[in-house]
PQR file of N, CA, C, O and H, with PARSE charges and radii, in Angstrom:
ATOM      1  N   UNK A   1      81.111 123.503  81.970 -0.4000 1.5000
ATOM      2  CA  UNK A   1      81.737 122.664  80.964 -0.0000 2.0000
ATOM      3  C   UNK A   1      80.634 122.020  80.109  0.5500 1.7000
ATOM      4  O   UNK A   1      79.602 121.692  80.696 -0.5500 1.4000
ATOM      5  N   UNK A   2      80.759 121.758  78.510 -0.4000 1.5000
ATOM      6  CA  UNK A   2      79.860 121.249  77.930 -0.0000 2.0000
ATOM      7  C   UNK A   2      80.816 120.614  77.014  0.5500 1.7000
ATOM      8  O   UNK A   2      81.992 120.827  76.717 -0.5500 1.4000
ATOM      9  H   UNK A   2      81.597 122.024  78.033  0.4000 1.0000
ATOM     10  N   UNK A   3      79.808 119.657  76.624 -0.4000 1.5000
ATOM     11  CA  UNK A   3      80.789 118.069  75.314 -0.0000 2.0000
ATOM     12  C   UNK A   3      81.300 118.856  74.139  0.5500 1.7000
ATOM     13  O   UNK A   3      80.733 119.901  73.821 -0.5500 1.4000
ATOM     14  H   UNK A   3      78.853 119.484  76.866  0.4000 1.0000
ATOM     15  N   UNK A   4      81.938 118.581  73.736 -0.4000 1.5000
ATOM     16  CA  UNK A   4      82.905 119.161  72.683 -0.0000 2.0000
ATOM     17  C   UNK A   4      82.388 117.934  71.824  0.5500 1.7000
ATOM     18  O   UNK A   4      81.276 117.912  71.298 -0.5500 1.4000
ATOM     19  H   UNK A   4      82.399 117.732  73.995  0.4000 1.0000
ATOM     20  N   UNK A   5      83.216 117.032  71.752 -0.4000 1.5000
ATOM     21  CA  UNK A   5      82.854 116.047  71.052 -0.0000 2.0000
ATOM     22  C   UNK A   5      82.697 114.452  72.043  0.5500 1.7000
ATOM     23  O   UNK A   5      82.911 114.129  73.212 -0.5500 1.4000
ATOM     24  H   UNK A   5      84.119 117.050  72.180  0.4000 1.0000
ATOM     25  N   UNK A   6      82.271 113.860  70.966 -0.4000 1.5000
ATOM     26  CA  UNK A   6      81.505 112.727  72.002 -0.0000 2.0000
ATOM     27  C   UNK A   6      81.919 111.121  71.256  0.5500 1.7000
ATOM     28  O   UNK A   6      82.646 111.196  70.266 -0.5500 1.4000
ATOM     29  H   UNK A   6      82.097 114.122  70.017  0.4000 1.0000
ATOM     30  N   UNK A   7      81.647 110.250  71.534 -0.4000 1.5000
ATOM     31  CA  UNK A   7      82.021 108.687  70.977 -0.0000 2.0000
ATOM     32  C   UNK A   7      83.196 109.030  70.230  0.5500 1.7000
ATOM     33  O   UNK A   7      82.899 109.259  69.058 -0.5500 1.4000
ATOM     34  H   UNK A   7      81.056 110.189  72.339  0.4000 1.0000
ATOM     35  N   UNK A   8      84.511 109.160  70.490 -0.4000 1.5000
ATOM     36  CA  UNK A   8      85.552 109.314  70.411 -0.0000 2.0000
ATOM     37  C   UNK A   8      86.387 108.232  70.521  0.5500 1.7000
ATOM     38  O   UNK A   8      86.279 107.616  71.581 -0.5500 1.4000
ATOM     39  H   UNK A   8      84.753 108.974  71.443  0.4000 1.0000
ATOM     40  N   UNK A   9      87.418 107.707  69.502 -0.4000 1.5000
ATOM     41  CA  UNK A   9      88.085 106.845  69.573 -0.0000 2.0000
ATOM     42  C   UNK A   9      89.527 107.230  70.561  0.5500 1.7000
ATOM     43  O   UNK A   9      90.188 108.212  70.223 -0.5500 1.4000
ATOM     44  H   UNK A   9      87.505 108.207  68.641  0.4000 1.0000
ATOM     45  N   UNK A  10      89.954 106.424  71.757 -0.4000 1.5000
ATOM     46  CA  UNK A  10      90.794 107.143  72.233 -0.0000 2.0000
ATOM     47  C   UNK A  10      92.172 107.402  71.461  0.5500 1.7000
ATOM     48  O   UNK A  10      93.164 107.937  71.955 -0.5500 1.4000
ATOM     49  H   UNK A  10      89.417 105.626  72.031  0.4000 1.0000
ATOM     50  N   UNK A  11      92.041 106.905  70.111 -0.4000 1.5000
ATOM     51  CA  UNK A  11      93.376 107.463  69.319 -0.0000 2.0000
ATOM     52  C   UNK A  11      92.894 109.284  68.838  0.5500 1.7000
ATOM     53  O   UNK A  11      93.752 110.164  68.771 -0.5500 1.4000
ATOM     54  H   UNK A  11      91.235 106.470  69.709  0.4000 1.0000
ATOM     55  N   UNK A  12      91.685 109.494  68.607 -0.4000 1.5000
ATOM     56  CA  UNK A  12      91.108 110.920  68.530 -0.0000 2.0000
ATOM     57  C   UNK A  12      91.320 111.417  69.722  0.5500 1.7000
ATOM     58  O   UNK A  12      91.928 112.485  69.791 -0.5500 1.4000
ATOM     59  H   UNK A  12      90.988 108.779  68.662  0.4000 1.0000
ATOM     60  N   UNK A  13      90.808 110.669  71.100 -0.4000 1.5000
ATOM     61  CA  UNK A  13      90.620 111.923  72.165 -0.0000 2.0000
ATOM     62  C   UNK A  13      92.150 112.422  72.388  0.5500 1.7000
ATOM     63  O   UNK A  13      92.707 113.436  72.809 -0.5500 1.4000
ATOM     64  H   UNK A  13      90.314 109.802  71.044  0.4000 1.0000
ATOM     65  N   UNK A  14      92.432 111.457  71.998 -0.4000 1.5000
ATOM     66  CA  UNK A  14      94.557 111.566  72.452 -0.0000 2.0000
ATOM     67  C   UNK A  14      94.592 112.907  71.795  0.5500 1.7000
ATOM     68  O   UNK A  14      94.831 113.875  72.517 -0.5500 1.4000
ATOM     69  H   UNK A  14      91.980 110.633  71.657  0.4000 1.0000
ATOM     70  N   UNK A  15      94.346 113.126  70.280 -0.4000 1.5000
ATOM     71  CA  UNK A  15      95.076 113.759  69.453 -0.0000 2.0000
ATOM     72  C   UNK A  15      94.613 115.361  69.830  0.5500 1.7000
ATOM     73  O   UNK A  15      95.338 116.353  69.908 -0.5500 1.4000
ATOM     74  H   UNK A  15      94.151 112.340  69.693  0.4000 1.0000
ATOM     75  N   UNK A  16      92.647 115.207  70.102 -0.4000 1.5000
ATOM     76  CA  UNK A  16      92.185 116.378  70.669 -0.0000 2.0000
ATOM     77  C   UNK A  16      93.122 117.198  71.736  0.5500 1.7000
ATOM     78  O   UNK A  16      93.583 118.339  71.731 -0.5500 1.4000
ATOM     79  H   UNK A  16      92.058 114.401  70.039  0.4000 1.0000
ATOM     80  N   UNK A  17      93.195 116.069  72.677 -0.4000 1.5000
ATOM     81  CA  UNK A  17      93.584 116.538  74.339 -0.0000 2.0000
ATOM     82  C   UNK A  17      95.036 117.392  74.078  0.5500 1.7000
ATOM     83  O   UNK A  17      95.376 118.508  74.471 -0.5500 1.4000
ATOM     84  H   UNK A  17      92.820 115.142  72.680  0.4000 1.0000
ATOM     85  N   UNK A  18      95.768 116.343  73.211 -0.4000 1.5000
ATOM     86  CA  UNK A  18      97.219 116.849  73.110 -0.0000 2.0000
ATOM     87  C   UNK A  18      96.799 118.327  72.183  0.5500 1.7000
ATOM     88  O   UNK A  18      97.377 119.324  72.616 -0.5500 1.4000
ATOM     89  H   UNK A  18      95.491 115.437  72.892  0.4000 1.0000
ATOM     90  N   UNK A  19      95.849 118.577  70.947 -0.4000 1.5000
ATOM     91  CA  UNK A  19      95.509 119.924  70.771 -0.0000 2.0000
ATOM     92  C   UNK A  19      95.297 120.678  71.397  0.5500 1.7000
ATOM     93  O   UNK A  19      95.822 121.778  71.224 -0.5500 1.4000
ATOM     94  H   UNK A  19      95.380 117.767  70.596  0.4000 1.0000
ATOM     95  N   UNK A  20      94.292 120.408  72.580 -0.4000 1.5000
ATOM     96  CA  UNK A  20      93.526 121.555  73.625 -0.0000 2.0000
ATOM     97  C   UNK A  20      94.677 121.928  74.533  0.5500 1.7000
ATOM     98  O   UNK A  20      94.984 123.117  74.616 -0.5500 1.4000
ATOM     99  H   UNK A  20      93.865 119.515  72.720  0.4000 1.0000
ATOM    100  N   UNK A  21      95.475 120.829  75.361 -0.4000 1.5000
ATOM    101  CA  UNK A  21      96.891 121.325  76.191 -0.0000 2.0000
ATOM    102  C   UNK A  21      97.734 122.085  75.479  0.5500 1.7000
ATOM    103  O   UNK A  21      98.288 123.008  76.075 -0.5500 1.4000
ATOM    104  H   UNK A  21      95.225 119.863  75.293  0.4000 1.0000
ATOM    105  N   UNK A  22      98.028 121.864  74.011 -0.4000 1.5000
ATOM    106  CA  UNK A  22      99.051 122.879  73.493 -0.0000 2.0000
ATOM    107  C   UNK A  22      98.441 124.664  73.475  0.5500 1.7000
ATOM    108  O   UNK A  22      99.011 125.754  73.520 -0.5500 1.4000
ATOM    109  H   UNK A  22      97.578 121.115  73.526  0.4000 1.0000
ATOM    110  N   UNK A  23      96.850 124.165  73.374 -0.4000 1.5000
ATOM    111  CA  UNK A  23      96.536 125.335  73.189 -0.0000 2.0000
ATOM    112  C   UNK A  23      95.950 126.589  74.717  0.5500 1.7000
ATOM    113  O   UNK A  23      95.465 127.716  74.819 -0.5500 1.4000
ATOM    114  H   UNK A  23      96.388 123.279  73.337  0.4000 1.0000
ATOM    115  N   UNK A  24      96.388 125.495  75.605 -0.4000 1.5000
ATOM    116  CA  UNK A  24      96.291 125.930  76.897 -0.0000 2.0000
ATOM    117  C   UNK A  24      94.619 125.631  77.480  0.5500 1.7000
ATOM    118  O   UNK A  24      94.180 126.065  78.545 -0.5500 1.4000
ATOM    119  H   UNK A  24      96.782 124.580  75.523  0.4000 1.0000
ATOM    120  N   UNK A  25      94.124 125.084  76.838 -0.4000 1.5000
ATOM    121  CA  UNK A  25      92.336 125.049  77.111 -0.0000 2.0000
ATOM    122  C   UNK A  25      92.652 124.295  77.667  0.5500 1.7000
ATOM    123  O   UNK A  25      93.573 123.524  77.399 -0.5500 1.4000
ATOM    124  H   UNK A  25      94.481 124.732  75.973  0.4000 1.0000
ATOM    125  N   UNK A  26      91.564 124.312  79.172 -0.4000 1.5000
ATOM    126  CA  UNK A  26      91.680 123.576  80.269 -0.0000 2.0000
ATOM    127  C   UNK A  26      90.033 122.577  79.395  0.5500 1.7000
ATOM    128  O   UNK A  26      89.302 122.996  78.498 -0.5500 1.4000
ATOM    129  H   UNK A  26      90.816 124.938  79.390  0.4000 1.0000
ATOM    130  N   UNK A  27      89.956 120.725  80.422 -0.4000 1.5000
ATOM    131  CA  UNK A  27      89.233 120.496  79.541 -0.0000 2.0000
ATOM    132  C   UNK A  27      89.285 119.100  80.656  0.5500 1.7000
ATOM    133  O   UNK A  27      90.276 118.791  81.317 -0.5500 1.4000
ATOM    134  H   UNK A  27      90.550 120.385  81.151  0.4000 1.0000
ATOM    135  N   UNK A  28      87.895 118.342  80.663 -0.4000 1.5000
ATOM    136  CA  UNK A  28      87.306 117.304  81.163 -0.0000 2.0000
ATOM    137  C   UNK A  28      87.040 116.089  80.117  0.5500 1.7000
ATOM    138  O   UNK A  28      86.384 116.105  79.076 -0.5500 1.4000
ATOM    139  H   UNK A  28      87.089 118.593  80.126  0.4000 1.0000
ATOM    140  N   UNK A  29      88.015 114.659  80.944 -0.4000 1.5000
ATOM    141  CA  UNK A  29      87.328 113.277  80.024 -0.0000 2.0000
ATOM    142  C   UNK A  29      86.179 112.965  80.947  0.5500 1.7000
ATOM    143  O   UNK A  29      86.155 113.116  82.169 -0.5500 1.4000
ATOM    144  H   UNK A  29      88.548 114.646  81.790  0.4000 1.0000
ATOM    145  N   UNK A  30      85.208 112.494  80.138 -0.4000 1.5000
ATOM    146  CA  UNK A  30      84.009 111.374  80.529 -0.0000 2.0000
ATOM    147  C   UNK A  30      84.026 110.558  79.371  0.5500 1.7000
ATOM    148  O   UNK A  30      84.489 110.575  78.231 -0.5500 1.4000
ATOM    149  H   UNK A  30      85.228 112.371  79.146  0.4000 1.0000
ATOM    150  N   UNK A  31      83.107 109.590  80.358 -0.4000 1.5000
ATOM    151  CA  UNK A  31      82.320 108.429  79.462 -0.0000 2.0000
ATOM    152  C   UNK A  31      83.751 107.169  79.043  0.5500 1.7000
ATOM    153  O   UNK A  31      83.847 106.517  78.003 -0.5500 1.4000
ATOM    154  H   UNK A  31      82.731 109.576  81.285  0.4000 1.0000
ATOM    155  N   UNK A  32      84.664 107.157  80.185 -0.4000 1.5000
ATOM    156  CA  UNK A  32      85.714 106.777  79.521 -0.0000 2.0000
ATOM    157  C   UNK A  32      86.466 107.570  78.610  0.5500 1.7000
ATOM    158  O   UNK A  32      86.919 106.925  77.665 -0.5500 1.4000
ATOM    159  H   UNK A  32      84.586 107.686  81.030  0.4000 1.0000
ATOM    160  N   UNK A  33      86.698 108.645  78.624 -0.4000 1.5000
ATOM    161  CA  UNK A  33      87.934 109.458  78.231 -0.0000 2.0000
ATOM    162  C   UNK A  33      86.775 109.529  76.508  0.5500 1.7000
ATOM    163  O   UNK A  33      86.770 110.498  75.748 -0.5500 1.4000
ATOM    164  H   UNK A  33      86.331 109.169  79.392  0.4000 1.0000
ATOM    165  N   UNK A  34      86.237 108.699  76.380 -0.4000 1.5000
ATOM    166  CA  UNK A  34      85.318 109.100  74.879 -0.0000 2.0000
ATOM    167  C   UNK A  34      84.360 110.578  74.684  0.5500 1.7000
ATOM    168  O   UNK A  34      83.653 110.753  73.691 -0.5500 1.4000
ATOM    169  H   UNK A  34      86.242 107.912  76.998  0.4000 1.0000
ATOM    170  N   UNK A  35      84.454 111.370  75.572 -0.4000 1.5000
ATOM    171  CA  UNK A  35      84.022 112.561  75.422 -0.0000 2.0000
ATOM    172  C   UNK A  35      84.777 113.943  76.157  0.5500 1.7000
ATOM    173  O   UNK A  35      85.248 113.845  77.290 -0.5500 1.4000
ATOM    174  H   UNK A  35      85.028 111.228  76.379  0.4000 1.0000
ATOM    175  N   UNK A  36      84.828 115.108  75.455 -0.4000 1.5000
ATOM    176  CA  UNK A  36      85.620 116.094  75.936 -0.0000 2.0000
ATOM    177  C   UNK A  36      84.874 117.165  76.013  0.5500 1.7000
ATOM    178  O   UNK A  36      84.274 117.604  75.032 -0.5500 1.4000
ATOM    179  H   UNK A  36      84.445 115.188  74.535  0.4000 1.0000
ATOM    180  N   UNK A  37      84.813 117.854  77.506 -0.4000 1.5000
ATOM    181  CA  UNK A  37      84.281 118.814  77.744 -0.0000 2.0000
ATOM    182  C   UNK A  37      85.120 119.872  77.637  0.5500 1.7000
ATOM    183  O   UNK A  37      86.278 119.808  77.222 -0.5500 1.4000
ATOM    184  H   UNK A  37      85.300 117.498  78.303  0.4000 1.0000
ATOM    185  N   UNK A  38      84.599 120.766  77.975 -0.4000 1.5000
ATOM    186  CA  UNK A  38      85.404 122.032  77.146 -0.0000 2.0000
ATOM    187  C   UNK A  38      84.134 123.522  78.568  0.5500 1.7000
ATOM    188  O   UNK A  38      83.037 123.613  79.119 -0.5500 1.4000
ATOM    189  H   UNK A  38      83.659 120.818  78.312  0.4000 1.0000
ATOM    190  N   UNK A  39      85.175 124.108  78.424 -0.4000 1.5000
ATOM    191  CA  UNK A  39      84.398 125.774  78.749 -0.0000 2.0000
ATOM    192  C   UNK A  39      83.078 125.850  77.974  0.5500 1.7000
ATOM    193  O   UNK A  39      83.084 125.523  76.788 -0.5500 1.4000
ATOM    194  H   UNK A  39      86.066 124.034  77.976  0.4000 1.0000
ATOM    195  N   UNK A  40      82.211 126.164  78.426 -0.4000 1.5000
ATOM    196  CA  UNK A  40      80.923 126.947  77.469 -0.0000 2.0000
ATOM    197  C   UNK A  40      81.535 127.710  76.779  0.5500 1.7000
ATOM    198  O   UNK A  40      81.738 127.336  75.624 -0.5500 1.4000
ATOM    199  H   UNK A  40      82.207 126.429  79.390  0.4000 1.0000
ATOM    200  N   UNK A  41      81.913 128.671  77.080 -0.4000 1.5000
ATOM    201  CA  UNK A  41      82.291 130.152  76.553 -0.0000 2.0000
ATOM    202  C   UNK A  41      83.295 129.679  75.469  0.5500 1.7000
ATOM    203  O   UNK A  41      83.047 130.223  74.393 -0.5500 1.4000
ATOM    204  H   UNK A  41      81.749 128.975  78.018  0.4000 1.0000
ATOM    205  N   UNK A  42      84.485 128.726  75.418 -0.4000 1.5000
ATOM    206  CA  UNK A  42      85.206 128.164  74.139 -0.0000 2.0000
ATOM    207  C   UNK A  42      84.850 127.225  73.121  0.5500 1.7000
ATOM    208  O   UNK A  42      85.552 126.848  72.183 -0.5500 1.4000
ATOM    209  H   UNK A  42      84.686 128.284  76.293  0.4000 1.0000
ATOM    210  N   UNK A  43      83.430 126.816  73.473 -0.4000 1.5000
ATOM    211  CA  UNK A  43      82.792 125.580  72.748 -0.0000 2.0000
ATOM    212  C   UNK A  43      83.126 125.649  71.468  0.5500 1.7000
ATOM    213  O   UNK A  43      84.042 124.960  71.019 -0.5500 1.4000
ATOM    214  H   UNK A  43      82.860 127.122  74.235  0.4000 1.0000
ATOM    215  N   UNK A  44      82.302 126.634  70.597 -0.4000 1.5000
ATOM    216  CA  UNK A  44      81.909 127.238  69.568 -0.0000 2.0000
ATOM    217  C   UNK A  44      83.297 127.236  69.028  0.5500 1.7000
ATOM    218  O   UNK A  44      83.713 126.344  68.289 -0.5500 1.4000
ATOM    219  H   UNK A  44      81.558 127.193  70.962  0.4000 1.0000
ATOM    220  N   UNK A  45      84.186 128.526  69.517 -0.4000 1.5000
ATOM    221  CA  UNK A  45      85.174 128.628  68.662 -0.0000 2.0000
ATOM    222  C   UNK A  45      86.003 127.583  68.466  0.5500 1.7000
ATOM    223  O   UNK A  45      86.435 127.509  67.315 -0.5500 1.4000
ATOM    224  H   UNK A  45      83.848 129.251  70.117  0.4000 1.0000
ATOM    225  N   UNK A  46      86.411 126.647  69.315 -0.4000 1.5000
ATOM    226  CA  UNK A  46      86.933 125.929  69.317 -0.0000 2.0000
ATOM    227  C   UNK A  46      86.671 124.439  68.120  0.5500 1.7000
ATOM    228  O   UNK A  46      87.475 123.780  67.460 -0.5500 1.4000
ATOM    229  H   UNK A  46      86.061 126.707  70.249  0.4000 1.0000
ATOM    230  N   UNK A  47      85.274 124.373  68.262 -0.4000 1.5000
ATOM    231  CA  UNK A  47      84.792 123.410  66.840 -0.0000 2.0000
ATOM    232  C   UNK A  47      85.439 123.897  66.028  0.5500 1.7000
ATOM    233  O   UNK A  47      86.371 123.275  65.518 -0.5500 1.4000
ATOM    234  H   UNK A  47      84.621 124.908  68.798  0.4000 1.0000
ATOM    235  N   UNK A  48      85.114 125.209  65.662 -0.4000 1.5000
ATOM    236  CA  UNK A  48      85.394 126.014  64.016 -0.0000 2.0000
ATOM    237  C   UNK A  48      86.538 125.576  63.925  0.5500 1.7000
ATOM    238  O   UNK A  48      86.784 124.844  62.966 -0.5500 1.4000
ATOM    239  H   UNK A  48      84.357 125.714  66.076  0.4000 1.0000
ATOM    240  N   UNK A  49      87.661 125.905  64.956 -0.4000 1.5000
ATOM    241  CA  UNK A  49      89.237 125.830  64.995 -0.0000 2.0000
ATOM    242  C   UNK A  49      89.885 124.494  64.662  0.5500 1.7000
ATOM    243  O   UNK A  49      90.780 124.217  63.864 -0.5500 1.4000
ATOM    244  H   UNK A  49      87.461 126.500  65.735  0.4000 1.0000
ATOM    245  N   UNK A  50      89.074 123.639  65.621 -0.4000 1.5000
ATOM    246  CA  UNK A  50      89.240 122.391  65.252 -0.0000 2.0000
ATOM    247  C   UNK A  50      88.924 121.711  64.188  0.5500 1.7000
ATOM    248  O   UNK A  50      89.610 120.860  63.622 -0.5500 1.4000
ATOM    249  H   UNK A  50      88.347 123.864  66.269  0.4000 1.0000
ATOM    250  N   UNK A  51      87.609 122.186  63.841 -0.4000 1.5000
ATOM    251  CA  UNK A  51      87.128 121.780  62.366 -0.0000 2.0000
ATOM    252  C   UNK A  51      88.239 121.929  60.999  0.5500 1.7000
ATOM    253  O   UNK A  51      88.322 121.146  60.053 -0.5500 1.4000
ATOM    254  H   UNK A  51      87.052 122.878  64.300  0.4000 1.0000
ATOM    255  N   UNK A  52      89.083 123.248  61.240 -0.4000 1.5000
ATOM    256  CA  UNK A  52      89.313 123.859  59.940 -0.0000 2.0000
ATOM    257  C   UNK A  52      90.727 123.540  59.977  0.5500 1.7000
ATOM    258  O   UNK A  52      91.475 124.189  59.246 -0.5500 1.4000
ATOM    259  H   UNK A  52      89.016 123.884  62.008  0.4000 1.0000
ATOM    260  N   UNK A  53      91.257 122.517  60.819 -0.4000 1.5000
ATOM    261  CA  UNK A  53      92.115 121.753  61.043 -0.0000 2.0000
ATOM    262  C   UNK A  53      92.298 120.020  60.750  0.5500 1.7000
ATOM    263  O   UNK A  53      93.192 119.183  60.876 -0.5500 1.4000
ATOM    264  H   UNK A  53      90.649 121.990  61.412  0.4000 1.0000
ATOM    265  N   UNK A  54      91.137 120.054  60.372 -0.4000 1.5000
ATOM    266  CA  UNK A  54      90.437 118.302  60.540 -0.0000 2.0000
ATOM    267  C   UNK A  54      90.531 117.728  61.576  0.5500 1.7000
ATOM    268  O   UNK A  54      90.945 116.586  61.376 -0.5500 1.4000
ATOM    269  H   UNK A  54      90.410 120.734  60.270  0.4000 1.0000
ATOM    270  N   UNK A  55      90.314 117.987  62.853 -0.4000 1.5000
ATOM    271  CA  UNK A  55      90.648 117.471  64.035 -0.0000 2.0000
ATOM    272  C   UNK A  55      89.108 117.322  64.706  0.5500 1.7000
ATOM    273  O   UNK A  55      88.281 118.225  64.834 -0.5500 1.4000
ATOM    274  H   UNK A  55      89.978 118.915  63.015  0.4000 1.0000
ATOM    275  N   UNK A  56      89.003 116.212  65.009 -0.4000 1.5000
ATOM    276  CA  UNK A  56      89.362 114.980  65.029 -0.0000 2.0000
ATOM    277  C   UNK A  56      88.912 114.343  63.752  0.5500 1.7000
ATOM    278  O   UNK A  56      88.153 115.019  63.057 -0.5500 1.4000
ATOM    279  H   UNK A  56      89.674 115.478  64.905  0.4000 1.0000
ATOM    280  N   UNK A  57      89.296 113.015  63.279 -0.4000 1.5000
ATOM    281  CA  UNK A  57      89.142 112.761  61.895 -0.0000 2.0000
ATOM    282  C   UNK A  57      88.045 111.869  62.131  0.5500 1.7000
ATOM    283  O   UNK A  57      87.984 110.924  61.345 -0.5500 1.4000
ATOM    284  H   UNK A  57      89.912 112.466  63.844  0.4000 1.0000
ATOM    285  N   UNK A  58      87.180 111.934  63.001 -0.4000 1.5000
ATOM    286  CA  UNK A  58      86.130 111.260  63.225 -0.0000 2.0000
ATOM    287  C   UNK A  58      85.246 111.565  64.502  0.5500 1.7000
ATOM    288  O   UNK A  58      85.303 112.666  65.050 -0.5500 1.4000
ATOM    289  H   UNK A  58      87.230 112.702  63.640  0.4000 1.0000
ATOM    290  N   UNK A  59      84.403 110.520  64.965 -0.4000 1.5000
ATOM    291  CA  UNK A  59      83.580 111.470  66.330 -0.0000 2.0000
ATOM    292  C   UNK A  59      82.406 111.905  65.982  0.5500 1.7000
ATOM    293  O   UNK A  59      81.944 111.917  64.841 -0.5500 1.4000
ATOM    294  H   UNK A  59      84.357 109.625  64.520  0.4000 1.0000
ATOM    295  N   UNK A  60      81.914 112.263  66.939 -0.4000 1.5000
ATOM    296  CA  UNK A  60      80.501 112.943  66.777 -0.0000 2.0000
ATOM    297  C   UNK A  60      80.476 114.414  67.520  0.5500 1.7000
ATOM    298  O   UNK A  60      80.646 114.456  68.739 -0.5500 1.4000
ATOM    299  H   UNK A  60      82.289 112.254  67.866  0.4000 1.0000
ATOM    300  N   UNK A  61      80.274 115.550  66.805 -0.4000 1.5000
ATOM    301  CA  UNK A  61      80.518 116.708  67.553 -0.0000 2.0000
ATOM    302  C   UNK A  61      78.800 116.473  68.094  0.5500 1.7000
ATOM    303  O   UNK A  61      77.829 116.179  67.397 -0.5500 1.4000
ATOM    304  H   UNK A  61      80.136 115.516  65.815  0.4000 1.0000
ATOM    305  N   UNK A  62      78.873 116.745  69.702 -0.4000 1.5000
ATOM    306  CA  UNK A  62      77.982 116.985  70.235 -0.0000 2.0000
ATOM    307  C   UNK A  62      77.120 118.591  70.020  0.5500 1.7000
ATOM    308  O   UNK A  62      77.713 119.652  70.213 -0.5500 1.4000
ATOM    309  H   UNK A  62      79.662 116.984  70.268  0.4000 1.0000
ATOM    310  N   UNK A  63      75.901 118.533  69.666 -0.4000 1.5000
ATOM    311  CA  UNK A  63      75.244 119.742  69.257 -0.0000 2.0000
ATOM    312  C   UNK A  63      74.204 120.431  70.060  0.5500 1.7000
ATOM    313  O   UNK A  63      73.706 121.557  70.041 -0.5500 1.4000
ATOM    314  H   UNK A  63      75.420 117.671  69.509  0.4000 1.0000
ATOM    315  N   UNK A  64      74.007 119.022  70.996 -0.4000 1.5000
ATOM    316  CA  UNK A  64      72.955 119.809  72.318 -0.0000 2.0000
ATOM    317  C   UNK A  64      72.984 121.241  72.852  0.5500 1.7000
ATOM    318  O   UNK A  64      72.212 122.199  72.811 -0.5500 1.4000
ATOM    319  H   UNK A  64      74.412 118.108  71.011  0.4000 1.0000
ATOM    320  N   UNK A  65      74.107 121.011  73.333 -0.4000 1.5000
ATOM    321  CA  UNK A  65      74.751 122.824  73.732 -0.0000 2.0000
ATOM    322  C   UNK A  65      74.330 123.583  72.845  0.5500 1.7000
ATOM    323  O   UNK A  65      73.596 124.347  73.472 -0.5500 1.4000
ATOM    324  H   UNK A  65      74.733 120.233  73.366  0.4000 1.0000
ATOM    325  N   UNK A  66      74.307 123.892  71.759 -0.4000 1.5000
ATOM    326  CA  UNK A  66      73.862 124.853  70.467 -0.0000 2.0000
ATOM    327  C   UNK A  66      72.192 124.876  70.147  0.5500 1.7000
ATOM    328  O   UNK A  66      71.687 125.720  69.406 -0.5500 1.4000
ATOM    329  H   UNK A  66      74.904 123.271  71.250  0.4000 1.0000
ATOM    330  N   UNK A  67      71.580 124.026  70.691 -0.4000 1.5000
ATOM    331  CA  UNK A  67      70.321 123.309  70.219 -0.0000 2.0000
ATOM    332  C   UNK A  67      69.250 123.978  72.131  0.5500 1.7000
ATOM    333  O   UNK A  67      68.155 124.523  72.264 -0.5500 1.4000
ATOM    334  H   UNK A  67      71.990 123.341  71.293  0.4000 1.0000
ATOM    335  N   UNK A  68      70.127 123.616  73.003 -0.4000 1.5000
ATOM    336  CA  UNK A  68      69.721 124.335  74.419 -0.0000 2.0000
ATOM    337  C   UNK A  68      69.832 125.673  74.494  0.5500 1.7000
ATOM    338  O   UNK A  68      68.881 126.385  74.817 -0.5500 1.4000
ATOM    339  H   UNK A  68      71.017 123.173  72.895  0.4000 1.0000
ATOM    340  N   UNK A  69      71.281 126.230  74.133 -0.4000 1.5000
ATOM    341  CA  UNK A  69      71.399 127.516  74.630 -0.0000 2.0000
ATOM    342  C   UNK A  69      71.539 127.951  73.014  0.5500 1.7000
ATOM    343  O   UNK A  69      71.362 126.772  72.705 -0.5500 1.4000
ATOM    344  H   UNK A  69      72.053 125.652  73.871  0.4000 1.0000
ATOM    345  N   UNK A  70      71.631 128.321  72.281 -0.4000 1.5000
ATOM    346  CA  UNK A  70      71.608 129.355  71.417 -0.0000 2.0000
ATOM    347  C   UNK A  70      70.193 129.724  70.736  0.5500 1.7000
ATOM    348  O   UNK A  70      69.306 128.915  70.465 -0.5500 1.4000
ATOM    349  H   UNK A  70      71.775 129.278  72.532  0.4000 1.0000
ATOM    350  N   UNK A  71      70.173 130.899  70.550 -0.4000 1.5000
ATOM    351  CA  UNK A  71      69.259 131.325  69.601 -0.0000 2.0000
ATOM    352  C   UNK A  71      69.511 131.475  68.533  0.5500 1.7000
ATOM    353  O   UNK A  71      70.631 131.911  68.267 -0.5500 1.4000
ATOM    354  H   UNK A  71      70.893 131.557  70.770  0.4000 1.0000
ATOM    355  N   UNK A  72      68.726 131.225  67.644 -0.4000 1.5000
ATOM    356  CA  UNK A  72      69.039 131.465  65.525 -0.0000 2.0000
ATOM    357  C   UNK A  72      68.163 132.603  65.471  0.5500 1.7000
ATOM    358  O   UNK A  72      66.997 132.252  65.650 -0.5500 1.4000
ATOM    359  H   UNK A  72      67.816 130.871  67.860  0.4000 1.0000
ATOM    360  N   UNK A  73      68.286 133.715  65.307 -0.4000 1.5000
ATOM    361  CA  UNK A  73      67.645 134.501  65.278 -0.0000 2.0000
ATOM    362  C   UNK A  73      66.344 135.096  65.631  0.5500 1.7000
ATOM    363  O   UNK A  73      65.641 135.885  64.999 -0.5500 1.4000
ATOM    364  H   UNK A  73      69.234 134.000  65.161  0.4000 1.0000
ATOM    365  N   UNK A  74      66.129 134.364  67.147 -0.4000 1.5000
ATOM    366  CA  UNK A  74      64.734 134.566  67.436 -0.0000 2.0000
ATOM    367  C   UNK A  74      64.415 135.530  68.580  0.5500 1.7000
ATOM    368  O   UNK A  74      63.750 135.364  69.602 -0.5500 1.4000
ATOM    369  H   UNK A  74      66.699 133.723  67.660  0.4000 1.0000
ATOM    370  N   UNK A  75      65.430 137.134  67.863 -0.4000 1.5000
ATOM    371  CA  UNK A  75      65.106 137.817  68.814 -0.0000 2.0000
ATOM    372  C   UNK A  75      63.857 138.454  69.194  0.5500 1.7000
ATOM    373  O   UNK A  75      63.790 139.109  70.235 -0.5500 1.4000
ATOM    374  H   UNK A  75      65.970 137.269  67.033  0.4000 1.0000
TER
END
């Protein structure tokens, strides 16, 4: 599991959580329900999805995960 998004107002994490359950993604609160973990493997798509939805209308998308494990072209 890795942060999806992070310092979350719980009127956002509400709106996330109730997104991710409709969408069947299983998914972890911390930090006081202010951060949502998510699958590795759904991280990614799931921003985009969420993004291109405006969801959440605030927050901080956590970027560590992308910044640890991905490569930008440094094959």
């Amino acid at each position: 599991m890795v942060p999806l998004y992070s310092d979350l107002s719980l009127q956002e994490a509400g709106q996330l959580t109730e997104e991710l359950d409709s969408r069947g993604v299983k998914y972890d609160l911390s930090n006081g329900g202010t951060t949502i973990l998510v699958p590795e493997s759904q991280a990614d798509q799931l921003l985009v999805n969420l993004a291109a939805q405006g969801i959440p209308n605030s927050g901080q998308i956590d970027y560590s995960f992308f910044s640890e494990n991905v490569s930008w072209g440094d094959d």
